[in-house]
TIROKE-640682 format. One record per residue (C-alpha): z, x, y; residue in one letter. Coordinates in steps of 0.2 Angstrom, whole numbers, plus 2048, in hexadecimal, padded with zeros to 3 digits. Example, Ala and Ser with C-alpha at 12.3 -4.5 7.8 and 13.67 -1.06 7.14 Angstrom:
REM TIROKE-640682
82783E7EAA/8248447FBS/
//
This chain:
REM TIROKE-640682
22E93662EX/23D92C62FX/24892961FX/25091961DX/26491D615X/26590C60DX/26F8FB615X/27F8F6619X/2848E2619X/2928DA620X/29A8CE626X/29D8CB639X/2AD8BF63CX/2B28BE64FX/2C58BE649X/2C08CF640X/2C18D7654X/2D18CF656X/2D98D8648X/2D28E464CX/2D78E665EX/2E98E2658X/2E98EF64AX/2EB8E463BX/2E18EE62FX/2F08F1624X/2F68DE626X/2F78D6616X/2EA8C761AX/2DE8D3621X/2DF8E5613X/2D48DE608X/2C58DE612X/2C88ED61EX/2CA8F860FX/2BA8F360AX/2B38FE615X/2BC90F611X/2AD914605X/2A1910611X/2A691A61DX/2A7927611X/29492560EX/290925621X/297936625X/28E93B616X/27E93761AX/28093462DX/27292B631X/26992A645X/26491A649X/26B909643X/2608FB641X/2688EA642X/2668DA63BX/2728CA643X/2708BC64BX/2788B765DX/2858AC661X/2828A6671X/2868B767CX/2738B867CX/26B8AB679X/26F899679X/269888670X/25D88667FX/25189867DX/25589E669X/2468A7663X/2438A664FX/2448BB651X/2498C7660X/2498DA65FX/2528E566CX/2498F2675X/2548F8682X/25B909686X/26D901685X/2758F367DX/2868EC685X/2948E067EX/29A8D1688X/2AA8C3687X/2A48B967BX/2B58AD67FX/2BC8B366DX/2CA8BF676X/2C28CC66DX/2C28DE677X/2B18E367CX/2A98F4676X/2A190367DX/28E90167FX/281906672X/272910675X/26390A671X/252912668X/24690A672X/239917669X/23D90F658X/23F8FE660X/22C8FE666X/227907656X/22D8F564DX/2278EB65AX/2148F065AX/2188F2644X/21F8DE646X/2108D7650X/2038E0646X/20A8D8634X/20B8C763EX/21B8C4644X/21F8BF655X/22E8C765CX/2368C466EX/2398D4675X/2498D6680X/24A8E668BX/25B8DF68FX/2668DA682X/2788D5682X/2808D666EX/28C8CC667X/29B8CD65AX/28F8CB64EX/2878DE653X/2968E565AX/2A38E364CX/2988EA63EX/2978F8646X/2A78FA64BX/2AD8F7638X/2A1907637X/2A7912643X/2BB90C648X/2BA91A655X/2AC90F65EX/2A4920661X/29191965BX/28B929656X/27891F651X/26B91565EX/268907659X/25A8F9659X/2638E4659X/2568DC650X/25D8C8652X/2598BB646X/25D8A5649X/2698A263CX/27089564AX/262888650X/25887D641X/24788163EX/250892638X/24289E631X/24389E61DX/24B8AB611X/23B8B060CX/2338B261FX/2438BE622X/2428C9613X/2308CC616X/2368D0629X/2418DD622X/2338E3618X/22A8E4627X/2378EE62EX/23A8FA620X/227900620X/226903630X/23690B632X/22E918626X/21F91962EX/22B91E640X/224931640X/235936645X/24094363CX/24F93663BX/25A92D62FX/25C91B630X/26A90E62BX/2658FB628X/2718F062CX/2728DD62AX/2828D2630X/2888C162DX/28E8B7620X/2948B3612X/2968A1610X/29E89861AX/29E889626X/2A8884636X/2A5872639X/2A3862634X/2AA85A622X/2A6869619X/2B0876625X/2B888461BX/2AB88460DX/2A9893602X/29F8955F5X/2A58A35EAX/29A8A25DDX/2898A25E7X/2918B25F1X/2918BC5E3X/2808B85DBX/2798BB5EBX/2808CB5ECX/27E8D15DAX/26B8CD5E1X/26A8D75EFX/2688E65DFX/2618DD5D1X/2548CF5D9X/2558D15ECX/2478C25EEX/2538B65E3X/2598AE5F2X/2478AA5FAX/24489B5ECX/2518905F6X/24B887607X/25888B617X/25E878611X/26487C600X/26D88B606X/277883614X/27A877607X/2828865FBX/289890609X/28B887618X/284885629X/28A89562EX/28789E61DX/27589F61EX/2788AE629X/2738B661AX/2648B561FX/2688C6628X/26D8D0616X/25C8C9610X/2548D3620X/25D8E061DX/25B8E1609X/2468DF60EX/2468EF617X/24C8FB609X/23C903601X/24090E5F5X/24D90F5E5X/25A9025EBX/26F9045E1X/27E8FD5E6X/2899095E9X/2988FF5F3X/29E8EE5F5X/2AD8E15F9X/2B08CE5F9X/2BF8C65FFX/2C38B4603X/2C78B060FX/2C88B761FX/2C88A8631X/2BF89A623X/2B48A761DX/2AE8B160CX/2AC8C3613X/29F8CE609X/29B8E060CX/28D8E8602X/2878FA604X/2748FF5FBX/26F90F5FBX/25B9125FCX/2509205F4X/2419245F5X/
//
């Protein structure tokens, strides 16, 4: 049966892939957040998991404000990148698990959720730079499953609806009778808003208690409406939506072993969390 590693969450900044792509790792604005990842790296070759399975939301790339499903899960044998119009470099394809993407398909439907299934799937900055914070060499050494969440286009599902998605997930990834180990990973975030009078917003304060809950309370979060967390972390930050996901589909012992907060990087408080799961 499949093992689940634990989860990683992060944050997914288009001007990430700039600095990237112009090697400013070691620039003073941008150290503090790339070295954040140093011990999580660490803990990937460690543990070197087989399959990613990824929560994010899209941007645009594919789909729009005219066809945004509430929940999409890839189940393609490949998944490519495309110009998003951010400059940022493209990236090699990734292969898809389309034996564990139908495994959570069927698991989803039968607990009531109605996912949109996409045999083709193009992925966005918000997939591609997570894992390229992973593996720098771009070399995926997982498969992965994109499993898209609207964190774009109100009615947005609730905090509570997405944690008990992950949950969903989580079981079913460790009924997957496959010998394999799986990574969570759940992108997005922190606060932050890009428009309107409230452009630049942080909330520092909120950041870290909803980190610091991830561990101690991982449900804390599902007593606010989608309303009052806009409202506390902007219209952009309730893509933590996808950490909630993400924190749902641990099963077992769940310990911080790793994380990182830096303000700011393009408007935005970047946060990076990694949870280790035991059975």
């Amino acid at each position: 049966m499949a093992r689940i590693l634990g989860s990683i969450m992060t944050s997914h900044v288009p001007a990430i892939g700039g600095a990237i792509a112009r090697r400013l790792q070691q620039d003073p604005y941008w150290k503090p957040f790339f070295d954040g990842f140093g011990p999580v790296r660490q803990w990937l070759g460690e543990v070197r998991p087989d399959v990613v399975v990824l929560f994010y939301n899209d941007h645009g790339l594919n789909f729009f404000l005219d066809k945004m499903p509430t929940f999409a899960i890839g189940a393609a044998p490949e998944y490519r990148n495309a110009d998003e119009g951010w400059g940022i470099p493209q990236v090699p394809p990734f292969r898809g698990d389309e034996d564990l993407s139908w495994h959570l398909v069927e698991s989803l439907v039968a607990a009531e959720f109605d996912p949109v299934v996409c045999q083709e799937m193009l992925v966005d900055h918000a997939f591609t730079l997570p894992m390229a914070l992973l593996w720098p060499d771009q070399q995926w050494p997982v498969t992965v499953v994109p499993v898209c969440i609207n964190t774009v286009l109100f009615p947005l599902p609730s905090a509570a609806r997405c944690f008990k998605l992950g949950q969903t997930v989580g079981r079913a990834i460790e009924a997957w009778p496959r010998d394999a180990n799986v990574l969570v990973l759940g992108t997005g975030g922190l606060s932050h808003q890009l428009e309107g009078e409230r452009a630049g917003h942080i909330n520092k304060a909120f950041d870290l208690k909803f980190i610091d809950s991830l561990t101690a309370d991982p449900t804390w979060a599902t007593q606010y409406s989608n309303k009052e967390l806009v409202r506390e972390v902007g219209t952009q930050g309730i893509e933590l939506l996808n950490w909630l996901a993400a924190r749902g589909a641990l099963t077992g012992r769940v310990s911080e072993l790793h994380r990182n907060y830096h303000i700011p990087i393009s408007n935005t408080a970047a946060g990076l969390l990694l949870l280790e799961n035991r059975r």
